[in-house]
Backbone as JSON, one array per atom type, in Angstrom:
{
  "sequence": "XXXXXXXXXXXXXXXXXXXXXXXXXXXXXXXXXXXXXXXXXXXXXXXXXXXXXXXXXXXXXXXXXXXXXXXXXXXXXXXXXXXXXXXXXXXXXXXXXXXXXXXXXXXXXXXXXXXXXXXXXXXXXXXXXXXXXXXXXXXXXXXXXXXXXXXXXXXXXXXXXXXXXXXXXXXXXXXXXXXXXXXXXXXXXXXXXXXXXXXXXXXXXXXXXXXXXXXXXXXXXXXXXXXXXXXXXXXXXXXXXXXXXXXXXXXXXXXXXXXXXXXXXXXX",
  "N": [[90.09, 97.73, 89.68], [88.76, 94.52, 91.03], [86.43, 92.18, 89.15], [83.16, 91.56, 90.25], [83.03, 88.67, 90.09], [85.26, 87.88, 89.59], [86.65, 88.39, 91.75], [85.6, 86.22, 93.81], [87.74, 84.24, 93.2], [90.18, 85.19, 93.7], [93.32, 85.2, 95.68], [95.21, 86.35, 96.45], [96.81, 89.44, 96.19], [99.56, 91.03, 93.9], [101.43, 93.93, 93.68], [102.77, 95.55, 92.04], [105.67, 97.87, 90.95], [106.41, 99.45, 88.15], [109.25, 100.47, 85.74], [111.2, 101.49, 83.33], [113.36, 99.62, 82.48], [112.73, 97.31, 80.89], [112.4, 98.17, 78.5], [114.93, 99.62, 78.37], [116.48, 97.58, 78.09], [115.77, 96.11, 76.13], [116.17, 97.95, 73.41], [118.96, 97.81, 74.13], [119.52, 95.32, 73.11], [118.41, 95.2, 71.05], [120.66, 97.07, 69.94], [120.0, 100.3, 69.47], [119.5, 103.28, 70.27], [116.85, 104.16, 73.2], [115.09, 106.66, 72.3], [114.83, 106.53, 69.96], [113.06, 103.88, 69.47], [110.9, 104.59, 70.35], [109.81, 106.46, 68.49], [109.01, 104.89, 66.78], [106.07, 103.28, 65.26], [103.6, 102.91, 67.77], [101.94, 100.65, 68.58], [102.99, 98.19, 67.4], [105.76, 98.6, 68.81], [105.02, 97.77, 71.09], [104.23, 94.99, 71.31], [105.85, 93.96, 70.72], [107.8, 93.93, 72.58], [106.58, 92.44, 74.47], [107.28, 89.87, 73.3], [109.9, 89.99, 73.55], [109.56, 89.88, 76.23], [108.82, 87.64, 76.23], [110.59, 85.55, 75.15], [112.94, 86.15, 76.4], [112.71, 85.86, 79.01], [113.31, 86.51, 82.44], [115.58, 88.0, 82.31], [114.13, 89.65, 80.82], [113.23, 91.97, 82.19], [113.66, 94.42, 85.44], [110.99, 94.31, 87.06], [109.83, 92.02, 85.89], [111.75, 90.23, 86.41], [111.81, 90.37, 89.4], [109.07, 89.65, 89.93], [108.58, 86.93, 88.47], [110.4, 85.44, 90.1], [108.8, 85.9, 92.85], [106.61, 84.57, 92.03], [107.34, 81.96, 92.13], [107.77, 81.58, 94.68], [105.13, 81.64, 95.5], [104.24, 79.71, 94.19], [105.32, 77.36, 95.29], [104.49, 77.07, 97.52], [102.07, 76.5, 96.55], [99.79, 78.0, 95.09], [97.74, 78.73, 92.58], [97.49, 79.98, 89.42], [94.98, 80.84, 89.0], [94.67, 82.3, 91.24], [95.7, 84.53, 91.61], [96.52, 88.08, 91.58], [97.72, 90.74, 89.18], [98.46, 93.76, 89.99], [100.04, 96.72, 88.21], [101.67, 99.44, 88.6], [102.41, 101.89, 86.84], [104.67, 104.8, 85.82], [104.18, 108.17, 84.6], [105.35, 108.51, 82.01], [105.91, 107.97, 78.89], [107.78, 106.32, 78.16], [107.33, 104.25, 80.84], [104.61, 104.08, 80.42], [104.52, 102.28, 77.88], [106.27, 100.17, 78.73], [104.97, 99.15, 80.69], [101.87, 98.52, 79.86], [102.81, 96.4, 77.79], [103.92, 94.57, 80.07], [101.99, 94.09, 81.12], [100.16, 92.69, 79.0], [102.13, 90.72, 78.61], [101.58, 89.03, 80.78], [98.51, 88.72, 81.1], [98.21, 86.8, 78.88], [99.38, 84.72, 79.57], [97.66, 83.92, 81.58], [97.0, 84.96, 83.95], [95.22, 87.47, 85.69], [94.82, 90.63, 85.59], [96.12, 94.26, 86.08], [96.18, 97.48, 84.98], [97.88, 100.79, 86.13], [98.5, 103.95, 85.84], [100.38, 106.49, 87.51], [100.44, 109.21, 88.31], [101.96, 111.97, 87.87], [104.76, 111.24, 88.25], [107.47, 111.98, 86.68], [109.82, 112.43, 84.9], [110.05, 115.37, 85.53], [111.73, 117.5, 88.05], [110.51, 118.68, 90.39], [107.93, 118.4, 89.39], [107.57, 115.72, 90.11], [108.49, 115.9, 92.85], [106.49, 116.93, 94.17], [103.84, 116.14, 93.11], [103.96, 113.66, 91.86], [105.08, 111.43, 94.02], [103.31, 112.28, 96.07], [101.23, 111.2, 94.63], [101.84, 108.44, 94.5], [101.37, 107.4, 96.96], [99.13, 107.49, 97.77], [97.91, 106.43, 95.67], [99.15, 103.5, 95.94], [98.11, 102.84, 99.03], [95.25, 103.15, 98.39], [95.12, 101.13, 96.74], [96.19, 98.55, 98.69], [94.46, 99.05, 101.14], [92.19, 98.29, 100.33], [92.42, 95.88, 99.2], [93.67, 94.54, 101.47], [90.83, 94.88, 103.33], [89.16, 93.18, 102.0], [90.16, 90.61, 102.65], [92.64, 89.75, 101.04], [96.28, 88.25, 99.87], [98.18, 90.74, 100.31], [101.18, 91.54, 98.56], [103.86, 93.51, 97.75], [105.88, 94.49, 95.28], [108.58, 95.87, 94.87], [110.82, 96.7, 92.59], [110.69, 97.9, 89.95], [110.48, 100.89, 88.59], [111.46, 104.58, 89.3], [114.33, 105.15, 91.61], [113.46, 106.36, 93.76], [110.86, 105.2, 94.45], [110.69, 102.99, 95.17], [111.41, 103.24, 97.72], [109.59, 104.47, 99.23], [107.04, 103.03, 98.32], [108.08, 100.29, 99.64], [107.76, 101.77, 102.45], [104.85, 102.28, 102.61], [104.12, 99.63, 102.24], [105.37, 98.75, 104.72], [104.23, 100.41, 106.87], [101.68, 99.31, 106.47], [101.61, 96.29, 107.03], [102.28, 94.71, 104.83], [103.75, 92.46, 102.76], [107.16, 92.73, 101.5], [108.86, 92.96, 98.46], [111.83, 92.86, 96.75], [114.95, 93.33, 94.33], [117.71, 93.73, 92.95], [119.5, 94.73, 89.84], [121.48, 93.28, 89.77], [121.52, 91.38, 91.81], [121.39, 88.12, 92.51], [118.99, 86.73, 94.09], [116.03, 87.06, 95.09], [115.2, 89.9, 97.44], [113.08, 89.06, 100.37], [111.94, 92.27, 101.99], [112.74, 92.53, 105.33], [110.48, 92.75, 107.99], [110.46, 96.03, 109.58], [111.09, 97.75, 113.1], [108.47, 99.56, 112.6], [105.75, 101.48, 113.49], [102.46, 102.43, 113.67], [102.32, 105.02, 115.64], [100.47, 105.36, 118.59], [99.5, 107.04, 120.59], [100.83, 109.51, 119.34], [99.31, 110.26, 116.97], [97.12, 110.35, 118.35], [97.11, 113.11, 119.81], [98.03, 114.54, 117.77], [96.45, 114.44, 115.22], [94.59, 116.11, 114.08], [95.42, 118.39, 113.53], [96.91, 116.92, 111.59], [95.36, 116.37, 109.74], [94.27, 118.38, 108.64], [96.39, 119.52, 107.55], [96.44, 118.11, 105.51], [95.81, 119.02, 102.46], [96.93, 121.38, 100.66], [97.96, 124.19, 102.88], [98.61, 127.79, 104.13], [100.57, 128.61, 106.31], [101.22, 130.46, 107.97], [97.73, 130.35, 108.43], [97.77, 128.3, 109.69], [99.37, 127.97, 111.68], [97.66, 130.29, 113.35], [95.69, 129.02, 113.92], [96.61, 126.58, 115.08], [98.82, 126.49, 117.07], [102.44, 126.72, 117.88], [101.9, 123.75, 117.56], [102.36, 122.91, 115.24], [105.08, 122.6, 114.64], [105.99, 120.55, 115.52], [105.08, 118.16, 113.85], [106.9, 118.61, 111.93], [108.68, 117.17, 110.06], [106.78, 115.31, 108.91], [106.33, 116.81, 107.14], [105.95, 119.25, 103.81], [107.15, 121.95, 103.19], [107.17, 125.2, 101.38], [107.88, 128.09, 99.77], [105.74, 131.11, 98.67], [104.45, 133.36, 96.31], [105.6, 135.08, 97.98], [104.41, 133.79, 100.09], [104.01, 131.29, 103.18], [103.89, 128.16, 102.43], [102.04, 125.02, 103.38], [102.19, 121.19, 103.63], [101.02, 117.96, 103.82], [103.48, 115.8, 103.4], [105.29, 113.06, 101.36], [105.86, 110.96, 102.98], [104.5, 111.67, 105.38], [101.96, 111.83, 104.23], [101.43, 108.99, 103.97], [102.01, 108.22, 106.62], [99.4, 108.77, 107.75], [97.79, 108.13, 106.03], [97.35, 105.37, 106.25], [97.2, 105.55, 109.26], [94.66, 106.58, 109.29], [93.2, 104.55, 107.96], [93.62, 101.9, 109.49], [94.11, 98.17, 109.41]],
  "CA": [[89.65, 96.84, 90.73], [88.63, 93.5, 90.58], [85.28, 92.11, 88.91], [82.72, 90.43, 91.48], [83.2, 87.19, 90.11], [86.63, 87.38, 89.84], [87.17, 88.58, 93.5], [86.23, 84.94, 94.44], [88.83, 83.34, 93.32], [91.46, 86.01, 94.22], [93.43, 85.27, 97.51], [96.58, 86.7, 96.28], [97.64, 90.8, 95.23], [100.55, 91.18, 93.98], [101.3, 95.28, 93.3], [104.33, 96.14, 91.23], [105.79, 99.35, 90.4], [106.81, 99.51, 86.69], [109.91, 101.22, 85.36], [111.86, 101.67, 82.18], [113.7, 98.94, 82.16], [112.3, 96.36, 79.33], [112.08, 99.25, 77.19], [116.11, 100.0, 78.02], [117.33, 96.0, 77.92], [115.4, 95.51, 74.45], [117.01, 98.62, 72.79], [120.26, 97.57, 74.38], [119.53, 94.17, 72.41], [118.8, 95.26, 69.69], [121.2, 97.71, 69.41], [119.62, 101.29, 69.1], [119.02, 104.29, 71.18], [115.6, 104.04, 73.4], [114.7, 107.38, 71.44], [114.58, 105.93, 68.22], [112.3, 103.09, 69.25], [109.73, 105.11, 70.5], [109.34, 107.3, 67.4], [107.97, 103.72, 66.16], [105.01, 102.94, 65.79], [103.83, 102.41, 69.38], [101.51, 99.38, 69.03], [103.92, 97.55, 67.11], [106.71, 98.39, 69.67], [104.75, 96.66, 72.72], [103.62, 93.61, 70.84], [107.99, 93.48, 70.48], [108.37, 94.35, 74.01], [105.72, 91.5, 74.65], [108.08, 88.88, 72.54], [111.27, 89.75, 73.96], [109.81, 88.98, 77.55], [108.69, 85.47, 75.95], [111.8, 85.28, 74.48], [114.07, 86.3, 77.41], [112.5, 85.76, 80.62], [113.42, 86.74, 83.84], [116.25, 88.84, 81.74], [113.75, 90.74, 80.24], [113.44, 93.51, 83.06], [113.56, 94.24, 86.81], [110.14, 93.91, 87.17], [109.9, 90.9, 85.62], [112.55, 88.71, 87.36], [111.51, 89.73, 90.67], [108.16, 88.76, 89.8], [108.78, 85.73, 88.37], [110.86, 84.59, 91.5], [107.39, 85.86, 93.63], [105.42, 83.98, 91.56], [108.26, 80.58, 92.36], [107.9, 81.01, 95.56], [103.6, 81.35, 95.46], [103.93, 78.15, 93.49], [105.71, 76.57, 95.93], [102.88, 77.4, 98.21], [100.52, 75.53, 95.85], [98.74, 78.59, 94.45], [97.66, 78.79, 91.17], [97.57, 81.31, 88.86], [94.28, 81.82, 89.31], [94.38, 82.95, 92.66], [97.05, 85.7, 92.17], [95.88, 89.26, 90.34], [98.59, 91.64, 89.15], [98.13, 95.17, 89.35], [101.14, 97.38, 87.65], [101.69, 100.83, 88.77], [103.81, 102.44, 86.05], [105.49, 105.88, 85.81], [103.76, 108.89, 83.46], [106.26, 108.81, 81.07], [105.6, 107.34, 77.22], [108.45, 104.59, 78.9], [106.62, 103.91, 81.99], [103.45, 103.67, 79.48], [104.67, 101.01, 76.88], [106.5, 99.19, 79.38], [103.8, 98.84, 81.52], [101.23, 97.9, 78.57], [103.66, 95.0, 77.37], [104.13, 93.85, 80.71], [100.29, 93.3, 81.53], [99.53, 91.83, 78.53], [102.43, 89.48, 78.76], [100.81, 88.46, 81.61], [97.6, 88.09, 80.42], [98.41, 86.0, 78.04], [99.7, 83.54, 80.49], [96.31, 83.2, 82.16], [96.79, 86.21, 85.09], [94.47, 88.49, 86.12], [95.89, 92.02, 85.29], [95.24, 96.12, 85.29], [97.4, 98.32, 85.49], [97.33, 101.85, 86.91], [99.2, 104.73, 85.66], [100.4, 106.81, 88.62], [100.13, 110.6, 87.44], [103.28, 112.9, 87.92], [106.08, 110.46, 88.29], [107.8, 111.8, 84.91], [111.06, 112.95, 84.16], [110.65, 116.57, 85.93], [112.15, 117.14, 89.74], [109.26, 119.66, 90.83], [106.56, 117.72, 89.59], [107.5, 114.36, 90.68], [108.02, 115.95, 93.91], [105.44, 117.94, 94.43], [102.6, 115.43, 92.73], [104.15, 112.04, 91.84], [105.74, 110.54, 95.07], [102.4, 111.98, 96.72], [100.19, 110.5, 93.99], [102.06, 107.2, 94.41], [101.64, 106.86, 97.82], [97.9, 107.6, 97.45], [97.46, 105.19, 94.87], [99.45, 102.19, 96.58], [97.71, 103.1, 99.59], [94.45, 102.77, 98.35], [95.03, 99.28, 96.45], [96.23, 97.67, 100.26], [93.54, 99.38, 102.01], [90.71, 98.05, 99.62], [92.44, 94.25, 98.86], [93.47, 93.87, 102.8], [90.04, 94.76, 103.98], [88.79, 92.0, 101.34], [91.02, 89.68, 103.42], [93.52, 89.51, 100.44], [96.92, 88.68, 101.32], [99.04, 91.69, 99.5], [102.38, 91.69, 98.58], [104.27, 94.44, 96.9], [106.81, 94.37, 94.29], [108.9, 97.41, 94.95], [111.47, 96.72, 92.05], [110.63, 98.94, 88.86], [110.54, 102.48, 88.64], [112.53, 105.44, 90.26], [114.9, 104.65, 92.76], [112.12, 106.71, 95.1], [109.84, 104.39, 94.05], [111.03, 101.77, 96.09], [111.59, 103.66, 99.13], [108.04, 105.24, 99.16], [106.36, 101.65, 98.26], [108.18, 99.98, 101.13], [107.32, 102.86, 104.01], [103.88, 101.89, 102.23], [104.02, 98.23, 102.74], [105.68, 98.45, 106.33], [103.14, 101.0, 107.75], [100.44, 98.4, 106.22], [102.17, 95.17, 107.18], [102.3, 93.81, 104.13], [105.44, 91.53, 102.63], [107.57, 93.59, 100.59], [110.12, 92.3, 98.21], [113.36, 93.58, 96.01], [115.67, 92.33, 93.65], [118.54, 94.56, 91.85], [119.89, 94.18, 88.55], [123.0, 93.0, 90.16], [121.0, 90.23, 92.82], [120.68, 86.8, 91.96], [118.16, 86.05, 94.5], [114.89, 87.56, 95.26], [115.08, 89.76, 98.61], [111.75, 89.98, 100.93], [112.52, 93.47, 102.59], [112.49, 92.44, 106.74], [109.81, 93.78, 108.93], [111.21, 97.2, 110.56], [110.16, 98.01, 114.07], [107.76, 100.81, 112.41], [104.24, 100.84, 113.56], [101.55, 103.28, 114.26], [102.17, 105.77, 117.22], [98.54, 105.49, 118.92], [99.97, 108.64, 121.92], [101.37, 110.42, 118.69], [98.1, 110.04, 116.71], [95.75, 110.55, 118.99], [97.8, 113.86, 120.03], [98.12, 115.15, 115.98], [95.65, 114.05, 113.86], [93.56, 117.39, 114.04], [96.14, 118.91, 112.53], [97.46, 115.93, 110.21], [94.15, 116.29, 108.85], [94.25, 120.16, 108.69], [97.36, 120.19, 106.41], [96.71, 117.15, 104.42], [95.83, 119.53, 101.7], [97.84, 122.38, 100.96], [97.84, 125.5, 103.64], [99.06, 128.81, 104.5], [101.9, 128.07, 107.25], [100.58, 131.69, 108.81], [96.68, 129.88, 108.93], [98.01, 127.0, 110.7], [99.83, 128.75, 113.53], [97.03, 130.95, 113.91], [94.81, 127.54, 114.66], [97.11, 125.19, 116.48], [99.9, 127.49, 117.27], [103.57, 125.69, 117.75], [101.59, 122.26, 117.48], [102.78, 122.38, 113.8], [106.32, 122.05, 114.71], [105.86, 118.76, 115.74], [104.97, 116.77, 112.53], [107.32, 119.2, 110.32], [108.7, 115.92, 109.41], [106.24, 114.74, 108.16], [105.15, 117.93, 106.3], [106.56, 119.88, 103.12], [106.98, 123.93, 103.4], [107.79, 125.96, 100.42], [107.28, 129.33, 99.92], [104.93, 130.67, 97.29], [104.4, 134.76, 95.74], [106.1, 135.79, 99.15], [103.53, 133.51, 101.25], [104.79, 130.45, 103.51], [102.88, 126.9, 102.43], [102.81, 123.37, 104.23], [101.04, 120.34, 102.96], [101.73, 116.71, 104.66], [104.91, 115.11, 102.29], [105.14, 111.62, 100.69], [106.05, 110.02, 104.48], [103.21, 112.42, 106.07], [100.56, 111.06, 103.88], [101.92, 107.45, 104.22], [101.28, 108.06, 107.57], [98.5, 109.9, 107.4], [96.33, 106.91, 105.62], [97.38, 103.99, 107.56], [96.6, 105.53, 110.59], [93.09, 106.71, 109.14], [92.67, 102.94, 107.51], [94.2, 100.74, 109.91], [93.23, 97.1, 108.61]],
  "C": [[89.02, 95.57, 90.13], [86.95, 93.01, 90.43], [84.63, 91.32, 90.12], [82.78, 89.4, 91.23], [84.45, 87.01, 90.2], [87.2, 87.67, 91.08], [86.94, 87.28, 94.37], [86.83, 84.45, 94.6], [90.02, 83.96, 93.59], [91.58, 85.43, 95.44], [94.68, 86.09, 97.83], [96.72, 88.05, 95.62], [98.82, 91.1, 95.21], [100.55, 93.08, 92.99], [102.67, 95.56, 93.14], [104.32, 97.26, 90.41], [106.28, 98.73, 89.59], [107.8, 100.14, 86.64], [110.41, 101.02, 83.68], [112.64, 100.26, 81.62], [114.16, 97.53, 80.91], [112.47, 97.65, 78.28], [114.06, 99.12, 76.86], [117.01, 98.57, 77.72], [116.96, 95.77, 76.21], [116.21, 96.82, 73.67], [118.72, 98.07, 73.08], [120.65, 96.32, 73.16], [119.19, 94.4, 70.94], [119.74, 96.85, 69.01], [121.15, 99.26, 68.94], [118.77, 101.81, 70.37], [117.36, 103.95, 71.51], [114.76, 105.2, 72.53], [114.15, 106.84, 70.36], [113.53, 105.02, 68.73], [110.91, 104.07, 69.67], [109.39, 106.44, 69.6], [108.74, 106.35, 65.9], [106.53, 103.85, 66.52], [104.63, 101.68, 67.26], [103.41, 100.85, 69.33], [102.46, 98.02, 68.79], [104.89, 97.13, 68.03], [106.09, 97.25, 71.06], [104.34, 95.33, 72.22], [105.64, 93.01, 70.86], [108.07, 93.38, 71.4], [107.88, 93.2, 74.55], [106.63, 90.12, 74.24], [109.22, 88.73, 72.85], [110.88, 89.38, 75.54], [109.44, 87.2, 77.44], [109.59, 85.08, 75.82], [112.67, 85.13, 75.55], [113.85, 86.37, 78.83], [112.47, 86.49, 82.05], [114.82, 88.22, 83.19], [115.76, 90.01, 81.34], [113.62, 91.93, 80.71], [113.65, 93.48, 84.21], [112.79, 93.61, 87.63], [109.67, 92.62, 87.01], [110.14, 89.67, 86.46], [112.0, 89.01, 88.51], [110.12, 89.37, 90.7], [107.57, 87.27, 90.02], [109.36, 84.81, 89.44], [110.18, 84.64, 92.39], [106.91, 84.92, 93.26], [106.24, 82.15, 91.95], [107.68, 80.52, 93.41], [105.89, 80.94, 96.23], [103.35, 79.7, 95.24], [103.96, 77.18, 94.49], [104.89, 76.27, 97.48], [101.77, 76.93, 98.19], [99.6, 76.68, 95.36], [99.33, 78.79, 93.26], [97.3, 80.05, 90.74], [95.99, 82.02, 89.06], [93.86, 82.29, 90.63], [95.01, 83.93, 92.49], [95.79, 86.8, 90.86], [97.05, 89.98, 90.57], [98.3, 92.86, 89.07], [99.93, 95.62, 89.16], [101.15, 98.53, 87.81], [102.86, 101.6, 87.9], [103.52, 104.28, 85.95], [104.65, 106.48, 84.46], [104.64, 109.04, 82.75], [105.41, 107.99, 80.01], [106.47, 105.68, 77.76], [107.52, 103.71, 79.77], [104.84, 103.25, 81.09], [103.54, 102.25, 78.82], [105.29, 100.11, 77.92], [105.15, 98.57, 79.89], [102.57, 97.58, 80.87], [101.99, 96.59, 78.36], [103.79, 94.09, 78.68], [102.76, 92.65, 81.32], [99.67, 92.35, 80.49], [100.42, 90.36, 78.13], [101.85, 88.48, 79.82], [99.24, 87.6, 81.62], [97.48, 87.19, 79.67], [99.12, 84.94, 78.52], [98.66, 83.42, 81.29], [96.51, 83.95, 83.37], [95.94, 86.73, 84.98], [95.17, 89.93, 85.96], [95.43, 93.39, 85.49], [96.7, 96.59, 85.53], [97.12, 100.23, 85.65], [98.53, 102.94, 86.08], [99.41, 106.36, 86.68], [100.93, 108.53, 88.27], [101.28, 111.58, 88.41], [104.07, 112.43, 88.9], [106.28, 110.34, 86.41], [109.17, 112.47, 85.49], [110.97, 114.75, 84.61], [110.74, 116.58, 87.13], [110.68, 117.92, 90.57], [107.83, 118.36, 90.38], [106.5, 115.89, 90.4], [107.64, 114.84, 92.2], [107.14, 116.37, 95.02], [104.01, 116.71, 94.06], [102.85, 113.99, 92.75], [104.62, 111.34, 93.03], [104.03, 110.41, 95.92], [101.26, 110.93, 95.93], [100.66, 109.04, 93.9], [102.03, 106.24, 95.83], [100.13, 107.01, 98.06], [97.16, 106.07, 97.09], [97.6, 103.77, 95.11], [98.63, 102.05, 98.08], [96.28, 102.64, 99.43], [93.68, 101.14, 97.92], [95.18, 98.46, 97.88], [95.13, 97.86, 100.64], [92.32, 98.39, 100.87], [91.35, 96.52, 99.61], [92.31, 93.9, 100.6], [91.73, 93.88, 103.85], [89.24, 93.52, 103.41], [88.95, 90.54, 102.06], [92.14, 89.2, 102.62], [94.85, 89.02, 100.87], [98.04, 89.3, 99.82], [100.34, 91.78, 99.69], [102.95, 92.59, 97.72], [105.52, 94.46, 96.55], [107.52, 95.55, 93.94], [110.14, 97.14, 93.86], [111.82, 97.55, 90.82], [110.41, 100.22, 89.03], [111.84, 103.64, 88.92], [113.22, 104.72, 91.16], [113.71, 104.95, 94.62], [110.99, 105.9, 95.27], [109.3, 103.55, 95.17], [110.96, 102.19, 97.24], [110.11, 103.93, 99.74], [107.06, 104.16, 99.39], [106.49, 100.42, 99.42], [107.41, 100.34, 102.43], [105.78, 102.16, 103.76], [103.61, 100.39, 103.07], [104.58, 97.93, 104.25], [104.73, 98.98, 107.1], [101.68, 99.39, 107.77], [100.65, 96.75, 106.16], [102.04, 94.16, 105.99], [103.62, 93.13, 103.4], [105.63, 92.14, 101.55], [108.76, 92.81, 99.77], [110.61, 93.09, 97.02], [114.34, 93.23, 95.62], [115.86, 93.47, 93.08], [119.05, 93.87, 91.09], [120.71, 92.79, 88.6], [122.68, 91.32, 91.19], [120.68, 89.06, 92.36], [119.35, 86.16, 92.72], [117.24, 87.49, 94.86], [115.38, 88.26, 96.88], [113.76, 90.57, 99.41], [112.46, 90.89, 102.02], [112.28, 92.7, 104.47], [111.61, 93.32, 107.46], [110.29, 94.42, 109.35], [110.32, 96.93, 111.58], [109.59, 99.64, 113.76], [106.1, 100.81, 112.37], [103.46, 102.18, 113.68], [101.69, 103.69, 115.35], [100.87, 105.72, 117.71], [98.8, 106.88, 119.37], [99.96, 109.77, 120.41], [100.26, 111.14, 117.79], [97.51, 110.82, 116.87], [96.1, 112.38, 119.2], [97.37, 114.63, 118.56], [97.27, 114.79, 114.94], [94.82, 115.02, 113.71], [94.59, 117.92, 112.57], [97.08, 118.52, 111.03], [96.39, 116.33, 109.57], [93.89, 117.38, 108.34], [95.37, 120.29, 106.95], [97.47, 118.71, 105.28], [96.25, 117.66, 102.72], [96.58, 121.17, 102.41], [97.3, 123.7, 101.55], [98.31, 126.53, 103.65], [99.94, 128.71, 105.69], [101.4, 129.71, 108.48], [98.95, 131.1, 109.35], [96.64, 128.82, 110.28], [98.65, 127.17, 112.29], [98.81, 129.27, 113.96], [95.78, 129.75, 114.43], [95.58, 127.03, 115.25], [98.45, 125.71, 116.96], [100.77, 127.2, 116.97], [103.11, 124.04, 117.9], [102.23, 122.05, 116.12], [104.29, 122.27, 113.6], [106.96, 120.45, 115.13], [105.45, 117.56, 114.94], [105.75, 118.07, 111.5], [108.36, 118.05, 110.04], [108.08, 115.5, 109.06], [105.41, 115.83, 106.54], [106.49, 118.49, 105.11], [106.42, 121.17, 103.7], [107.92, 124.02, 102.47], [106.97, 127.3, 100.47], [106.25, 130.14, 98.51], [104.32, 132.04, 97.2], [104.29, 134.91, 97.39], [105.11, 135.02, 100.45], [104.19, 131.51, 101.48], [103.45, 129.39, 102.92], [103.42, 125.74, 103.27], [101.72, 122.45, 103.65], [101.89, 119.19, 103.6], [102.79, 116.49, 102.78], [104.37, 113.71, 102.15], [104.78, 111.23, 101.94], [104.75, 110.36, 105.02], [102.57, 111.57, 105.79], [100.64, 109.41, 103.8], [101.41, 107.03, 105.73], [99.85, 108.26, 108.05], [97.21, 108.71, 107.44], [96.73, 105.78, 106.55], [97.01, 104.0, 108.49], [95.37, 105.5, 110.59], [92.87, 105.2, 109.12], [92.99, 101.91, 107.87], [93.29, 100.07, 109.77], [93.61, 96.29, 110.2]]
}
């Protein structure tokens, strides 16, 4: 979060997911398996990783270019760099790590404001990313909006790096919490801001379920929950997980759930 002096001059968050990317363009460039580079020494490698985005720009990753085409069209706006702060949400991997690292302090080193966040089980296994990382990323983006927009910030999110879920997850994020979302593939020459959906806060639906949103927003017994709100819990099993677990049923709200979940609690 941002220091009290430097929260004056903020007016601008920009919140970008991280992925692999720079890591897989600079091996590509120079020619050798991503493996091999990261059995370098690490610090070394990100001070490289750091040099090839000086070097190569908007080329250098996903993240990057659609950045850089945010940051065009800020300019064009008239704000200056020091109004904008970057936070970086990158992926638990060793990738997701060094990228990340290289990306903030290229930044830094252009006179940004920077942190970056490392968003805890979004790795490389299917169970844990779906079980911990999608929720812990919708948590974590969740809590950056809620804390800059009550500031009066004005937040924009950079759904381009990471997982392909990434993006999807970070959106629902930024639409529940009306903030301007934007997206740029490898393949896109131009920057695109995602379009407002018509997706808002049910108040009726809400007001109706939030006992029990709130009930299973940590994980339950699927037998406890009937025996409190009976067949009320058939009515947000969209929004909920259920797996089964040493012969006993569980439910816990899902990525979407808890997407909904906080926005409704923290409407700004």
């Amino acid at each position: 979060m941002l220091s009290t002096g430097a929260c004056l001059m903020i007016r601008v968050v920009i919140i970008s997911t991280v992925g692999a990317s720079l890591l897989i363009n600079f091996a590509r460039y120079m020619n050798v398996e991503v493996d091999d580079l990261l059995k370098r020494d690490l610090v070394a490698l990100k001070q490289d990783l750091v040099r090839f985005i000086d070097e190569r720009g908007r080329a250098a990753s996903a993240e990057v270019n659609s950045l850089e085409r945010i940051w065009d069209k800020l300019s064009s706006e008239e704000f200056n760099k020091e109004d904008v702060y970057l936070v970086f949400l990158a992926s638990d991997t060793l990738e997701g790590h060094i990228c990340a690292k290289a990306v903030t302090e290229f930044y830094r080193s252009k006179n940004f404001l920077t942190d970056t966040i490392i968003v805890e089980g979004l790795k490389y296994d299917a169970l844990e990313f779906l079980e911990k990382g999608l929720l812990s990323l919708v948590n974590t983006l969740s809590e950056q909006v809620f804390h800059y927009k009550r500031e009066g910030r004005r937040v924009i999110i950079n759904a381009t790096g990471g997982f392909k879920a990434e993006a999807a997850y970070a959106t629902l994020v930024g639409i529940l919490n009306k903030c301007e979302v934007y997206y740029i593939h490898e393949k896109f020459r131009e920057l695109i801001e995602l379009p407002p959906l018509p997706i808002a806060i049910d108040e009726d639906f809400w007001e109706k379920y939030h006992d029990i949103l709130d009930y299973v927003k940590e994980e339950r017994s699927l037998d406890d929950v009937k025996a409190k709100f009976g067949d009320k819990w058939k009515e947000i099993m969209l929004l909920t997980t259920i797996w089964e677990e040493n012969g006993e049923k569980k439910i816990k709200l899902g990525p979407a759930g808890r997407a909904f979940y906080l926005a409704s609690t923290y409407r700004i």
